[in-house]
N, CA, C and O atoms as CSV, one atom per row, in Angstrom:
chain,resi,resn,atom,element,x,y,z
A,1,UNK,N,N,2.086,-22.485,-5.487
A,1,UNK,CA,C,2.881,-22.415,-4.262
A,1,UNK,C,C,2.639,-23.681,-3.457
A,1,UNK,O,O,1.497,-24.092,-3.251
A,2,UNK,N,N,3.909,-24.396,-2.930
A,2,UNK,CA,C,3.870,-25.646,-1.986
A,2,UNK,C,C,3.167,-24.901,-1.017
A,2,UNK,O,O,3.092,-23.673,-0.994
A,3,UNK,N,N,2.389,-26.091,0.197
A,3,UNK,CA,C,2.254,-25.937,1.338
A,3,UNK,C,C,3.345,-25.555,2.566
A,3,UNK,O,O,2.940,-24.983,3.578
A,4,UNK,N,N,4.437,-25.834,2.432
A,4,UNK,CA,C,5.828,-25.225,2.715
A,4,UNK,C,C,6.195,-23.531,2.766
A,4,UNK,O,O,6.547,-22.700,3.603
A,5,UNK,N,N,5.875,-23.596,1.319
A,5,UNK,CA,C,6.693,-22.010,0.749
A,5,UNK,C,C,5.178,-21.425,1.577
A,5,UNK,O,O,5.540,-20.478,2.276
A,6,UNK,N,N,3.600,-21.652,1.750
A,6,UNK,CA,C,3.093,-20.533,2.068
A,6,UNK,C,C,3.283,-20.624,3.461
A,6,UNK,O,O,2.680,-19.761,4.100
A,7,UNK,N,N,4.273,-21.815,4.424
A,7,UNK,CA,C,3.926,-21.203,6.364
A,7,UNK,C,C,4.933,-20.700,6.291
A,7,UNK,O,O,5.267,-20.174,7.352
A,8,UNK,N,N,6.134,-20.526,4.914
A,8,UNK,CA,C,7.234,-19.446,5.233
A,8,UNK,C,C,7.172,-18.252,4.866
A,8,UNK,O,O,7.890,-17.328,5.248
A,9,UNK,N,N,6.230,-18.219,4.038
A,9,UNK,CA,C,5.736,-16.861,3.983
A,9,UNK,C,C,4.914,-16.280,4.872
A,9,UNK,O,O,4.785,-15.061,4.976
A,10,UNK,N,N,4.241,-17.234,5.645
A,10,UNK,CA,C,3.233,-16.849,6.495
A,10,UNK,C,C,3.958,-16.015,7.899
A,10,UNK,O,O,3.566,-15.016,8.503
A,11,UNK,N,N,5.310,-16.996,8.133
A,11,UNK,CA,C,5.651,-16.741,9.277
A,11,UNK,C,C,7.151,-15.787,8.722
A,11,UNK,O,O,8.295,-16.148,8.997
A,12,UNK,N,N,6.926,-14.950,8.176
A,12,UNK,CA,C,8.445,-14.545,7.407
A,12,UNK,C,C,8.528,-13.063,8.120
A,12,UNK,O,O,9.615,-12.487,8.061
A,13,UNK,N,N,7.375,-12.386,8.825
A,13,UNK,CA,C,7.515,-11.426,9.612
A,13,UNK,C,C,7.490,-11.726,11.449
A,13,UNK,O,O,7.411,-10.837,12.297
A,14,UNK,N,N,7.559,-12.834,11.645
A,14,UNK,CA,C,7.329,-12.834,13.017
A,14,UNK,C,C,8.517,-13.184,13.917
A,14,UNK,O,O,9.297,-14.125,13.763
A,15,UNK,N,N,8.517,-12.406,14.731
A,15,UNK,CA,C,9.716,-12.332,15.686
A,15,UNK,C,C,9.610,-13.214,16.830
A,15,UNK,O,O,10.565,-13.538,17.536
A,16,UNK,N,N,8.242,-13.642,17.008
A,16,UNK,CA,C,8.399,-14.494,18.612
A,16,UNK,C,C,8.766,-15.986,18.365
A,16,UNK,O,O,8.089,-16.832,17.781
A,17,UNK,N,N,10.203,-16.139,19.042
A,17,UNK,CA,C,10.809,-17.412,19.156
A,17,UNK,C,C,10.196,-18.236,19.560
A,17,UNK,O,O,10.713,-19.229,19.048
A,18,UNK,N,N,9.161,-18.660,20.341
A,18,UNK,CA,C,8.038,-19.475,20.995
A,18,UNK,C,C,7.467,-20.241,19.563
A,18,UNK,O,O,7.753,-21.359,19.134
A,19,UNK,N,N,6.544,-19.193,18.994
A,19,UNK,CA,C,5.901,-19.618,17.631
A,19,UNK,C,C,7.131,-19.950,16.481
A,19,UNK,O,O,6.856,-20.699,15.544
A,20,UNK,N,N,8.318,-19.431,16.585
A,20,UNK,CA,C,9.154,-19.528,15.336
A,20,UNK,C,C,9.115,-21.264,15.529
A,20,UNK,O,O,8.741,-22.118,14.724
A,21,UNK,N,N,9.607,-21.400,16.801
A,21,UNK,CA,C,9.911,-22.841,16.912
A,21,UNK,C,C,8.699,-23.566,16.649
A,21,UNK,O,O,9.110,-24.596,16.113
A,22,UNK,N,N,7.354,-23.639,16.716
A,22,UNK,CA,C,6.285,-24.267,15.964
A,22,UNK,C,C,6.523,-24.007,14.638
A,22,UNK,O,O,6.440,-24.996,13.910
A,23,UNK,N,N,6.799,-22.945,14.103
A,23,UNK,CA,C,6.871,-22.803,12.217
A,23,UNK,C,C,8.197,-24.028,11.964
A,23,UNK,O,O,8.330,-24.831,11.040
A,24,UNK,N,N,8.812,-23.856,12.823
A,24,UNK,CA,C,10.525,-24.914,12.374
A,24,UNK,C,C,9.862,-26.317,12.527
A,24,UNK,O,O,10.429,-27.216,11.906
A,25,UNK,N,N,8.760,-26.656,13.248
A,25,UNK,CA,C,8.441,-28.455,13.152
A,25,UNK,C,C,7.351,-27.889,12.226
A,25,UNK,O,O,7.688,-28.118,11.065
A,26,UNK,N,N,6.572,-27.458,12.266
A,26,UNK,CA,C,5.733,-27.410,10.668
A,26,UNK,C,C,6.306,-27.608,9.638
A,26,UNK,O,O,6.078,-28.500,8.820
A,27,UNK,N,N,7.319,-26.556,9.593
A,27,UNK,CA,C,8.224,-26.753,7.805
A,27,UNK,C,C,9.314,-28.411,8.023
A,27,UNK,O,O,10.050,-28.759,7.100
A,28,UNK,N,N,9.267,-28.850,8.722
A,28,UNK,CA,C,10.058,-30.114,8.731
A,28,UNK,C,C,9.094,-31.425,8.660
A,28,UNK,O,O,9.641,-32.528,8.642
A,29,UNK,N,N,7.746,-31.338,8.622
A,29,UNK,CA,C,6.592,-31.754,8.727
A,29,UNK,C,C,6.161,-31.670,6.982
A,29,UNK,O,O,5.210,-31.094,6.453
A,30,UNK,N,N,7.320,-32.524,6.342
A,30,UNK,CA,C,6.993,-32.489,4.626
A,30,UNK,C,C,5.661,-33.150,4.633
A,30,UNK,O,O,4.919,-32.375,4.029
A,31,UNK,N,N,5.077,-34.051,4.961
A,31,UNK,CA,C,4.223,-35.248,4.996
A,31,UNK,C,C,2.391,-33.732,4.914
A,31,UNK,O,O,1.326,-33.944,4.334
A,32,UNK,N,N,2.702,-32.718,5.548
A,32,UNK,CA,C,1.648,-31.840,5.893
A,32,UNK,C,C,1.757,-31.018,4.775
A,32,UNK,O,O,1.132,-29.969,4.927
A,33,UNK,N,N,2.410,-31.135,3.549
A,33,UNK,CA,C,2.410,-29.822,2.893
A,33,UNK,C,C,1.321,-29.367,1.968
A,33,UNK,O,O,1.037,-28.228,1.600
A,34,UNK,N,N,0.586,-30.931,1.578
A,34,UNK,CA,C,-0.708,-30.338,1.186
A,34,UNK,C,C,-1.706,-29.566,1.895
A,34,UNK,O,O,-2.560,-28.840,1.387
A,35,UNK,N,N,-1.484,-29.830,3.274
A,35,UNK,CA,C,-2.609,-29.305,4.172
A,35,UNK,C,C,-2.488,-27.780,4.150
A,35,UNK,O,O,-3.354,-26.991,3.771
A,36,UNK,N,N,-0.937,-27.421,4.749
A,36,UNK,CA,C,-0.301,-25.665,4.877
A,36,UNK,C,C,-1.015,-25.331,3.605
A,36,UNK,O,O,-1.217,-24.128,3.772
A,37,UNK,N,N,-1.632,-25.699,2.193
A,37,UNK,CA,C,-2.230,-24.744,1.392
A,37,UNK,C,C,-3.442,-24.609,1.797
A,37,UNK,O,O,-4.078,-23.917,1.003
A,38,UNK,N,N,-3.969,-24.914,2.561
A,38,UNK,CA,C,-5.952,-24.429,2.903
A,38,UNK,C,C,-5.607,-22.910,3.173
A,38,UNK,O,O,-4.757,-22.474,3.949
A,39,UNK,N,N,-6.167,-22.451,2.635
A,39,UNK,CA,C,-6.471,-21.282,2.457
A,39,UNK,C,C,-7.450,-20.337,4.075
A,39,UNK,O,O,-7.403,-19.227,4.606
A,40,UNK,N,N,-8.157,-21.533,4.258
A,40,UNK,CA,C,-8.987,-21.305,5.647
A,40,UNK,C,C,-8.287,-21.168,7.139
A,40,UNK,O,O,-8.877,-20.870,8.178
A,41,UNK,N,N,-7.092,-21.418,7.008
A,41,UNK,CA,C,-5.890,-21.681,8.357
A,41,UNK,C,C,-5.020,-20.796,7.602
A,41,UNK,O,O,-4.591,-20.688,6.453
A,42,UNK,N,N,-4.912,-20.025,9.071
A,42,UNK,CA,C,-3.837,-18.982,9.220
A,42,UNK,C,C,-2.645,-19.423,10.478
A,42,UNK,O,O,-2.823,-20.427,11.167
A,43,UNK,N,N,-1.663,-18.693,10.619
A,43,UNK,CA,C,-0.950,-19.134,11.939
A,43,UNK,C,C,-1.608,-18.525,13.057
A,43,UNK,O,O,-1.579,-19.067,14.162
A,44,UNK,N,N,-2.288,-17.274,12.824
A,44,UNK,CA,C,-2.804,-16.535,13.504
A,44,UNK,C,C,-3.827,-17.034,14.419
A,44,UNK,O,O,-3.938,-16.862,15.633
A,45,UNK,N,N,-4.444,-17.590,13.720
A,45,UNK,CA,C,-5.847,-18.889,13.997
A,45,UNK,C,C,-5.043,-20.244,14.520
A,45,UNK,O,O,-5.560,-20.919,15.411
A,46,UNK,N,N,-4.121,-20.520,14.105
A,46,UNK,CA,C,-3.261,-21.471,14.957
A,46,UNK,C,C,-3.099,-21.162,16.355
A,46,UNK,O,O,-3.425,-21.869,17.308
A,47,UNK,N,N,-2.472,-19.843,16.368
A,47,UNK,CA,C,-1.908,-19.660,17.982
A,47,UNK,C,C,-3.297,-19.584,18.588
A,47,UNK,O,O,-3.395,-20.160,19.671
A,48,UNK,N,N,-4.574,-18.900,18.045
A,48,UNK,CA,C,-5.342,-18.826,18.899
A,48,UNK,C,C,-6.006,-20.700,19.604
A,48,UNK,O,O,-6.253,-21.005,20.771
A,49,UNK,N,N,-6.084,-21.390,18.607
A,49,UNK,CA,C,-6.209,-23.100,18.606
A,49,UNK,C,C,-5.460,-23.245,19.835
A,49,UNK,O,O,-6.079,-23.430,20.883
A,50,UNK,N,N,-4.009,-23.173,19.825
A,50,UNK,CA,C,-2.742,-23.458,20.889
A,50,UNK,C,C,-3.459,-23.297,21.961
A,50,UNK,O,O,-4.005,-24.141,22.671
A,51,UNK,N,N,-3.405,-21.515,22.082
A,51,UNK,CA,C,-3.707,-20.939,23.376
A,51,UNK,C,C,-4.910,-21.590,23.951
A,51,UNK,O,O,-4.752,-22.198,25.010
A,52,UNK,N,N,-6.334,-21.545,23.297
A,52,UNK,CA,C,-7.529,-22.214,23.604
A,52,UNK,C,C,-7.427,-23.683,24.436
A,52,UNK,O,O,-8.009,-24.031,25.463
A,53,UNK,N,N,-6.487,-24.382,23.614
A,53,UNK,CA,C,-6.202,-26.147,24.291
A,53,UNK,C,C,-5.444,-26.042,25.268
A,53,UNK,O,O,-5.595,-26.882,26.155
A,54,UNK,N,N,-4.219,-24.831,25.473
A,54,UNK,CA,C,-3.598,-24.542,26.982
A,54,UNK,C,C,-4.469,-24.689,27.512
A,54,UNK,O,O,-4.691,-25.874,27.760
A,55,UNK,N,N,-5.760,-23.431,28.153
A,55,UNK,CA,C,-6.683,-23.006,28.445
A,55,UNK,C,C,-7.382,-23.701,29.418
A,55,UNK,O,O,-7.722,-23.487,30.582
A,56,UNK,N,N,-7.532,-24.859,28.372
A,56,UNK,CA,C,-8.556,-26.079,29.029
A,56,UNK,C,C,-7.537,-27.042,30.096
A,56,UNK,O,O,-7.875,-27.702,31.079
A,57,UNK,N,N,-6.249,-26.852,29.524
A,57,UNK,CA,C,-5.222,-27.856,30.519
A,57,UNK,C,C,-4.870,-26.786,31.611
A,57,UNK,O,O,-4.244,-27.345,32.512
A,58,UNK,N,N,-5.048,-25.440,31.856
A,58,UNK,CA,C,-5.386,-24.783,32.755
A,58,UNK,C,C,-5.249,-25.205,34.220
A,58,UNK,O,O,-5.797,-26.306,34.256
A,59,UNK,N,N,-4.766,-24.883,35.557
A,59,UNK,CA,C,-5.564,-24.882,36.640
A,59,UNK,C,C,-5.057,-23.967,37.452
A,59,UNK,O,O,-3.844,-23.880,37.641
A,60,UNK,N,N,-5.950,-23.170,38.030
A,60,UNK,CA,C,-5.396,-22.181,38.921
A,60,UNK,C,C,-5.242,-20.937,37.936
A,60,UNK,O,O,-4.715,-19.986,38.513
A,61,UNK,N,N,-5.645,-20.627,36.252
A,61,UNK,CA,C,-4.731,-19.785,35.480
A,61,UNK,C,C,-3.252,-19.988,34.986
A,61,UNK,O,O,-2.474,-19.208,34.437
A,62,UNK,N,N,-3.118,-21.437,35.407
A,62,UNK,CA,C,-1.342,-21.307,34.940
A,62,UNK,C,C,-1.912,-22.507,34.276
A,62,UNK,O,O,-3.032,-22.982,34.464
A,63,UNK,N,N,-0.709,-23.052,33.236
A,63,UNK,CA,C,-0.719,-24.457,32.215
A,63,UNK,C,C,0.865,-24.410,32.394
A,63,UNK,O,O,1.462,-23.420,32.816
A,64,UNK,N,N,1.408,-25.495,32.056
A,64,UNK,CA,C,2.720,-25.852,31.845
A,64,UNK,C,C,2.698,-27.121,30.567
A,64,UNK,O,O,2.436,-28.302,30.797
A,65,UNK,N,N,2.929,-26.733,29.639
A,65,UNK,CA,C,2.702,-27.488,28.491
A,65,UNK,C,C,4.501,-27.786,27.755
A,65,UNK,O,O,5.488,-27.076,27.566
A,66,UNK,N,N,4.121,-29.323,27.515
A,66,UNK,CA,C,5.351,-29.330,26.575
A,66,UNK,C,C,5.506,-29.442,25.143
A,66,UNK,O,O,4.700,-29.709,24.252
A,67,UNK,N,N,6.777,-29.164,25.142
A,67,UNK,CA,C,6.564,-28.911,23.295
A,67,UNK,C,C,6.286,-29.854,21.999
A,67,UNK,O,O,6.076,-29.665,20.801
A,68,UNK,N,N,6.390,-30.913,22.827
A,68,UNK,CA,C,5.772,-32.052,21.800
A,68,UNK,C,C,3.996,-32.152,21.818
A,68,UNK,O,O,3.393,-32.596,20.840
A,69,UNK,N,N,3.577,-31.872,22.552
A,69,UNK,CA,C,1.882,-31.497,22.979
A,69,UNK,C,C,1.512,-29.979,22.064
A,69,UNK,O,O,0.540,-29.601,21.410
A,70,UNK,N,N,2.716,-29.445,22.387
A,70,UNK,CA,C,2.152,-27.787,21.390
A,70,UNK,C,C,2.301,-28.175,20.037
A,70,UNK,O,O,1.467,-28.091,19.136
A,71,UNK,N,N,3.636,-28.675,19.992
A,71,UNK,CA,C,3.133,-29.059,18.309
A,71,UNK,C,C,2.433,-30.294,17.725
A,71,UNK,O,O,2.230,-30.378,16.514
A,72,UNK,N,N,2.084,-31.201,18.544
A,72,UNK,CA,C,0.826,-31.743,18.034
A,72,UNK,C,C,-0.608,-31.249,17.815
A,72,UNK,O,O,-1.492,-31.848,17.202
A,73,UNK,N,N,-0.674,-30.282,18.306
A,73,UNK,CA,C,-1.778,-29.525,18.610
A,73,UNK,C,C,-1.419,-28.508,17.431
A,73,UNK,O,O,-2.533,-28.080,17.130
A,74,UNK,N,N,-0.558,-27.922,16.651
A,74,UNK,CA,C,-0.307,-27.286,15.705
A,74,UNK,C,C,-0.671,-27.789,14.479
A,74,UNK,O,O,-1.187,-27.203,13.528
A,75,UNK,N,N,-0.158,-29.601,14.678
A,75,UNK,CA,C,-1.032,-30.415,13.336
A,75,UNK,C,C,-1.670,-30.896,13.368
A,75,UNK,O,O,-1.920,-31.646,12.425
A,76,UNK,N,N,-2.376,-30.854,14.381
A,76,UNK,CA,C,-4.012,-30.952,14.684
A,76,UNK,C,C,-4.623,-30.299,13.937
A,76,UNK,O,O,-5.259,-30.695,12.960
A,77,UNK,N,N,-4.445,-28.839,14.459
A,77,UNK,CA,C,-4.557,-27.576,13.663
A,77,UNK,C,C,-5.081,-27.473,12.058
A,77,UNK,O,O,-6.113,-27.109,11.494
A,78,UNK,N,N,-3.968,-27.925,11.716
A,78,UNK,CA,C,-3.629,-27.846,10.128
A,78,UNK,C,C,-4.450,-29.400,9.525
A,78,UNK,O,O,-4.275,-29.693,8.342
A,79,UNK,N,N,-4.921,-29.897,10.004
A,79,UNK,CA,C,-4.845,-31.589,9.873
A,79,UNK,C,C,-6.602,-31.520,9.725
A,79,UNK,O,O,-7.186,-32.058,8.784
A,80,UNK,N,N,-7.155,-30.927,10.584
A,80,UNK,CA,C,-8.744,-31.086,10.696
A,80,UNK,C,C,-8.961,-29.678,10.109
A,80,UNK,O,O,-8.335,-28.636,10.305
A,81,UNK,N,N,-10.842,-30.147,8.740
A,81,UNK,CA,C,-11.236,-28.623,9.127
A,81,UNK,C,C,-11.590,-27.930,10.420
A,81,UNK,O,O,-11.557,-28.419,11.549
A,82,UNK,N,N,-12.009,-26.438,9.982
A,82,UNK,CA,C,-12.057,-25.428,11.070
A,82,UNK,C,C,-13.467,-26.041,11.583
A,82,UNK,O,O,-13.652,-25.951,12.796
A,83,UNK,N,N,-14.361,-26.581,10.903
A,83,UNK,CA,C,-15.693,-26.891,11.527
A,83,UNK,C,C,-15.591,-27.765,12.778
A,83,UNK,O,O,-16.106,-27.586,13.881
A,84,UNK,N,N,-14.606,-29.002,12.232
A,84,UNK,CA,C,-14.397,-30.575,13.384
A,84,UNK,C,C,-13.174,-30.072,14.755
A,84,UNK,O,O,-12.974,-30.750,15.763
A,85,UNK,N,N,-12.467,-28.688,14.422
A,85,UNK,CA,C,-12.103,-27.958,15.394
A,85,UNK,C,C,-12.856,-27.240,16.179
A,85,UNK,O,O,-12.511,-26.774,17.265
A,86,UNK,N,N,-13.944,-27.125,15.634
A,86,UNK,CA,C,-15.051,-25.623,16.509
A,86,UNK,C,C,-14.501,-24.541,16.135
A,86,UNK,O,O,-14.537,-23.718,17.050
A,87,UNK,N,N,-14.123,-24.248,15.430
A,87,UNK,CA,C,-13.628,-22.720,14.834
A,87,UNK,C,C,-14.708,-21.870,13.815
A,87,UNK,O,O,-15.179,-22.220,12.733
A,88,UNK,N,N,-14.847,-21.002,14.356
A,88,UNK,CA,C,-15.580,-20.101,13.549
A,88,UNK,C,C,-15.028,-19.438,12.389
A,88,UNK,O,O,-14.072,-18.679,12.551
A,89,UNK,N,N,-15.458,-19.609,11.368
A,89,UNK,CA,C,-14.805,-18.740,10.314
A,89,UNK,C,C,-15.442,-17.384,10.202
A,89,UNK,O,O,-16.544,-16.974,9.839
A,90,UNK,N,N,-13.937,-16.650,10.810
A,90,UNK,CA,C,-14.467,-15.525,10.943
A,90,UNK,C,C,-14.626,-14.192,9.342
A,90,UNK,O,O,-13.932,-13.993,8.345
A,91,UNK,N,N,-15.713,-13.674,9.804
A,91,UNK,CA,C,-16.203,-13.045,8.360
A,91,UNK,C,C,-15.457,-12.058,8.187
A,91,UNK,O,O,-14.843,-11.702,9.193
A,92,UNK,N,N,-15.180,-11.104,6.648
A,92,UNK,CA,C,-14.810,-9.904,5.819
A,92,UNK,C,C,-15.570,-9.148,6.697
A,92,UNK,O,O,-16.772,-9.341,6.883
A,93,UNK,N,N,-14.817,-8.175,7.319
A,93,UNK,CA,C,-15.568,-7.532,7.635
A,93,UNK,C,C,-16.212,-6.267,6.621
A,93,UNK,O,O,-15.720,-5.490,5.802
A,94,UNK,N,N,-17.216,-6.457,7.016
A,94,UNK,CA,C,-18.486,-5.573,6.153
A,94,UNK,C,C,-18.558,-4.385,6.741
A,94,UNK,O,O,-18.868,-4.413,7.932
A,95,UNK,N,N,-18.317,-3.110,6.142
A,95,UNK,CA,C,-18.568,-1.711,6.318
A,95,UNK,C,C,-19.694,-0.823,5.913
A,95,UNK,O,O,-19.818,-0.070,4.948
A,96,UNK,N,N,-20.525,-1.127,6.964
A,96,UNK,CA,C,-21.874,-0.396,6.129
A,96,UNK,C,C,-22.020,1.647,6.312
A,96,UNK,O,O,-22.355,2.334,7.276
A,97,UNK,N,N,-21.752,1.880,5.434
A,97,UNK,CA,C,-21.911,2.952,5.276
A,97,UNK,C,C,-23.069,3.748,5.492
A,97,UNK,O,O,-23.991,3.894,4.688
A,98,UNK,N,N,-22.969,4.265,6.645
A,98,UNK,CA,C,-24.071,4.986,6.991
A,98,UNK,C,C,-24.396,6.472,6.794
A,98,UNK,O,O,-23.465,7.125,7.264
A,99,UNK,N,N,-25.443,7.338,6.235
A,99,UNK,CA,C,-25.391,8.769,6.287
A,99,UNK,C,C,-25.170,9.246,7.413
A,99,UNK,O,O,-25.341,8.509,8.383
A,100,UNK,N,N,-24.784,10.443,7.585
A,100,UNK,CA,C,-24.601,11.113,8.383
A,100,UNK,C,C,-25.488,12.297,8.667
A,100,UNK,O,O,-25.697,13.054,7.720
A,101,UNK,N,N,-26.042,12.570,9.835
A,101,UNK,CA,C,-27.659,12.956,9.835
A,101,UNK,C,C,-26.569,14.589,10.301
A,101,UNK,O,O,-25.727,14.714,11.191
A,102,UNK,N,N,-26.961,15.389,9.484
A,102,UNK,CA,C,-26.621,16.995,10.123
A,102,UNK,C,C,-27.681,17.475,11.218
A,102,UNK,O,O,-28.869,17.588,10.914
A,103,UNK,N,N,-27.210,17.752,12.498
A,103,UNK,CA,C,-27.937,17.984,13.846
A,103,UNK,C,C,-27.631,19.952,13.145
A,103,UNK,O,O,-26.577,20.527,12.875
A,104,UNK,N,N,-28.979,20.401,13.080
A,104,UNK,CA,C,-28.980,21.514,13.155
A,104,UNK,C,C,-28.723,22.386,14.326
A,104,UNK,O,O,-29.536,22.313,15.247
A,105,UNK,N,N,-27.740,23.183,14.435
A,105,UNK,CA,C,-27.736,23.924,15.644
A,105,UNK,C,C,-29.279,25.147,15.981
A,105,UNK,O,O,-29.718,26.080,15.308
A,106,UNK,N,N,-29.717,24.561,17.304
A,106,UNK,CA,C,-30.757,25.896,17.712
A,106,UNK,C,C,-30.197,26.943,18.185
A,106,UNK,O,O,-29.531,26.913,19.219
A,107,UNK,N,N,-30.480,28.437,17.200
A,107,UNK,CA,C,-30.249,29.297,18.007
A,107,UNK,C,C,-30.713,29.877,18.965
A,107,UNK,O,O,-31.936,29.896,19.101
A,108,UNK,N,N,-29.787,30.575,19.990
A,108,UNK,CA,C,-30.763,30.711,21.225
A,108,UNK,C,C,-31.017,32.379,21.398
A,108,UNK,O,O,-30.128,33.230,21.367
A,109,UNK,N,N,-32.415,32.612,21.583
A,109,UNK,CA,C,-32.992,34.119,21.479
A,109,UNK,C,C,-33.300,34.378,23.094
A,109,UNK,O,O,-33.910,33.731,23.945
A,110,UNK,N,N,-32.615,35.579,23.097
A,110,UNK,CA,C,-33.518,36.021,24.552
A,110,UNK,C,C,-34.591,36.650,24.071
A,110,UNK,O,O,-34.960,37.266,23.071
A,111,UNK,N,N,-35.049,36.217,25.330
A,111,UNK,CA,C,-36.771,36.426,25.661
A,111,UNK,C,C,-36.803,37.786,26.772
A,111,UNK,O,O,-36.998,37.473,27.946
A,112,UNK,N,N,-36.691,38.707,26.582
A,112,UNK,CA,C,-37.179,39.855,27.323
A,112,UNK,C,C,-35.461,40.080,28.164
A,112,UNK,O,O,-34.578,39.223,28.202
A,113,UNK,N,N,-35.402,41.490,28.762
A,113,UNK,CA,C,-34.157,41.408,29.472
A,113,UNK,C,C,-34.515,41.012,31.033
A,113,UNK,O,O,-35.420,41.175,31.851
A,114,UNK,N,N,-32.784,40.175,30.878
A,114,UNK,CA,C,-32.359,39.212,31.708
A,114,UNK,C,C,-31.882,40.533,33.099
A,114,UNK,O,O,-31.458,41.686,33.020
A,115,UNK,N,N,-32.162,39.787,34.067
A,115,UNK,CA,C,-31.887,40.780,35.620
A,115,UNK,C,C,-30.630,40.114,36.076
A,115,UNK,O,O,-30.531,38.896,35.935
A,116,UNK,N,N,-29.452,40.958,36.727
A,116,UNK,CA,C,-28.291,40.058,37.328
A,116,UNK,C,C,-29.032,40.420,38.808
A,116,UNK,O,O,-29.324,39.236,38.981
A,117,UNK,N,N,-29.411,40.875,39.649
A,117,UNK,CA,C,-29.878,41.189,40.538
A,117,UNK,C,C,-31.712,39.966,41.265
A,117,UNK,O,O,-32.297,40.287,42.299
Protein backbone atom coordinates (compact mmCIF):
# COMPACT_ATOMS: atom_id res chain seq x y z
CA UNK A 1 0.00 0.00 0.00
CA UNK A 2 1.24 3.71 -1.12
CA UNK A 3 1.55 6.27 1.54
CA UNK A 4 -1.49 7.94 -0.22
CA UNK A 5 -3.92 4.93 -0.38
CA UNK A 6 -3.22 4.47 3.65
CA UNK A 7 -4.35 8.61 4.73
CA UNK A 8 -7.36 7.60 2.45
CA UNK A 9 -8.08 4.94 4.16
CA UNK A 10 -7.25 6.45 7.25
CA UNK A 11 -9.52 9.32 6.76
CA UNK A 12 -12.36 7.34 4.72
CA UNK A 13 -14.74 7.47 7.85
CA UNK A 14 -14.46 10.98 8.97
CA UNK A 15 -16.98 13.55 8.62
CA UNK A 16 -15.33 16.75 10.04
CA UNK A 17 -14.72 19.19 7.16
CA UNK A 18 -11.99 21.08 9.23
CA UNK A 19 -9.71 17.81 9.21
CA UNK A 20 -11.12 16.60 5.69
CA UNK A 21 -9.50 19.71 4.39
CA UNK A 22 -5.99 18.74 6.07
CA UNK A 23 -6.46 15.02 4.52
CA UNK A 24 -7.10 17.04 0.87
CA UNK A 25 -3.38 18.91 1.25
CA UNK A 26 -1.89 15.67 2.61
CA UNK A 27 -3.13 13.53 -0.34
CA UNK A 28 -1.94 16.37 -2.80
CA UNK A 29 1.38 16.34 -0.88
CA UNK A 30 2.78 13.34 -3.44
CA UNK A 31 6.43 14.33 -2.38
CA UNK A 32 5.17 12.82 1.52
CA UNK A 33 3.98 9.50 0.43
CA UNK A 34 6.69 7.57 1.78
CA UNK A 35 6.27 9.14 5.09
CA UNK A 36 1.95 8.52 5.28
CA UNK A 37 3.34 4.68 5.52
CA UNK A 38 4.94 4.92 9.21
CA UNK A 39 2.99 2.90 10.79
CA UNK A 40 3.68 5.00 14.20
CA UNK A 41 1.39 8.20 12.94
CA UNK A 42 -2.11 8.11 12.98
CA UNK A 43 -4.45 11.16 11.99
CA UNK A 44 -5.71 10.78 15.29
CA UNK A 45 -2.23 11.61 16.80
CA UNK A 46 -2.09 14.28 14.13
CA UNK A 47 -5.07 16.27 15.32
CA UNK A 48 -3.88 15.83 18.74
CA UNK A 49 -0.06 17.45 17.37
CA UNK A 50 -2.47 20.36 15.64
CA UNK A 51 -4.45 21.01 18.66
CA UNK A 52 -1.25 20.92 21.12
CA UNK A 53 0.74 23.71 18.68
CA UNK A 54 -2.75 25.82 18.67
CA UNK A 55 -2.44 25.58 22.39
CA UNK A 56 0.85 27.11 22.73
CA UNK A 57 -0.21 30.02 20.10
CA UNK A 58 -3.02 30.38 22.64
CA UNK A 59 -3.86 33.65 24.55
CA UNK A 60 -6.60 34.31 26.69
CA UNK A 61 -7.90 30.41 25.63
CA UNK A 62 -8.65 31.49 22.12
CA UNK A 63 -5.93 30.87 18.97
CA UNK A 64 -6.85 32.05 15.55
CA UNK A 65 -4.71 30.01 13.26
CA UNK A 66 -4.41 29.91 9.52
CA UNK A 67 -4.59 27.23 7.24
CA UNK A 68 -1.35 27.31 5.75
CA UNK A 69 0.26 27.11 9.52
CA UNK A 70 -2.28 24.04 10.21
CA UNK A 71 -1.10 22.29 7.45
CA UNK A 72 2.38 22.81 7.89
CA UNK A 73 2.12 21.61 11.14
CA UNK A 74 0.32 18.42 9.64
CA UNK A 75 3.74 17.77 7.70
CA UNK A 76 5.58 18.46 10.36
CA UNK A 77 3.63 15.84 11.80
CA UNK A 78 4.21 13.21 9.31
CA UNK A 79 7.83 14.52 8.46
CA UNK A 80 9.58 14.04 12.05
CA UNK A 81 9.63 10.94 14.30
CA UNK A 82 7.20 10.84 17.26
CA UNK A 83 10.37 11.07 19.60
CA UNK A 84 11.88 14.72 17.85
CA UNK A 85 8.00 15.69 18.20
CA UNK A 86 7.71 14.80 22.01
CA UNK A 87 5.11 12.33 21.43
CA UNK A 88 4.65 9.51 23.48
CA UNK A 89 4.01 6.31 21.97
CA UNK A 90 1.22 5.37 23.44
CA UNK A 91 1.07 1.58 24.65
CA UNK A 92 -1.46 -1.75 23.79
CA UNK A 93 -3.28 -1.55 26.27
CA UNK A 94 -2.61 -4.43 28.67
CA UNK A 95 -5.52 -6.18 30.53
CA UNK A 96 -4.47 -7.76 33.55
CA UNK A 97 -6.75 -10.11 34.66
CA UNK A 98 -7.44 -10.16 38.02
CA UNK A 99 -9.31 -12.89 40.37
CA UNK A 100 -12.11 -12.07 41.79
CA UNK A 101 -12.04 -12.47 45.63
CA UNK A 102 -15.79 -13.93 46.76
CA UNK A 103 -16.73 -11.59 49.96
CA UNK A 104 -18.58 -14.12 52.00
CA UNK A 105 -21.80 -12.90 53.28
CA UNK A 106 -22.02 -12.82 57.44
CA UNK A 107 -24.97 -14.10 58.70
CA UNK A 108 -26.58 -12.19 61.23
CA UNK A 109 -27.88 -14.16 64.56
CA UNK A 110 -29.81 -12.61 67.25
CA UNK A 111 -28.45 -12.64 70.43
CA UNK A 112 -31.23 -13.00 73.05
CA UNK A 113 -34.78 -11.22 72.44
CA UNK A 114 -34.80 -7.85 71.14
CA UNK A 115 -37.30 -5.20 73.31
CA UNK A 116 -39.37 -2.56 71.05
CA UNK A 117 -40.11 -0.78 74.27
Amino acid sequence: MEGIERIKALASEIKDPALLKVVEYLLSREDMNDKYLNESKSLKSMVDFIKGQAKKQAKNGMAMIEDEVVYGWAIHYWDENNKDLDIKEEPEEVKEVKPIKKVQKKEWVAEGQLSLF
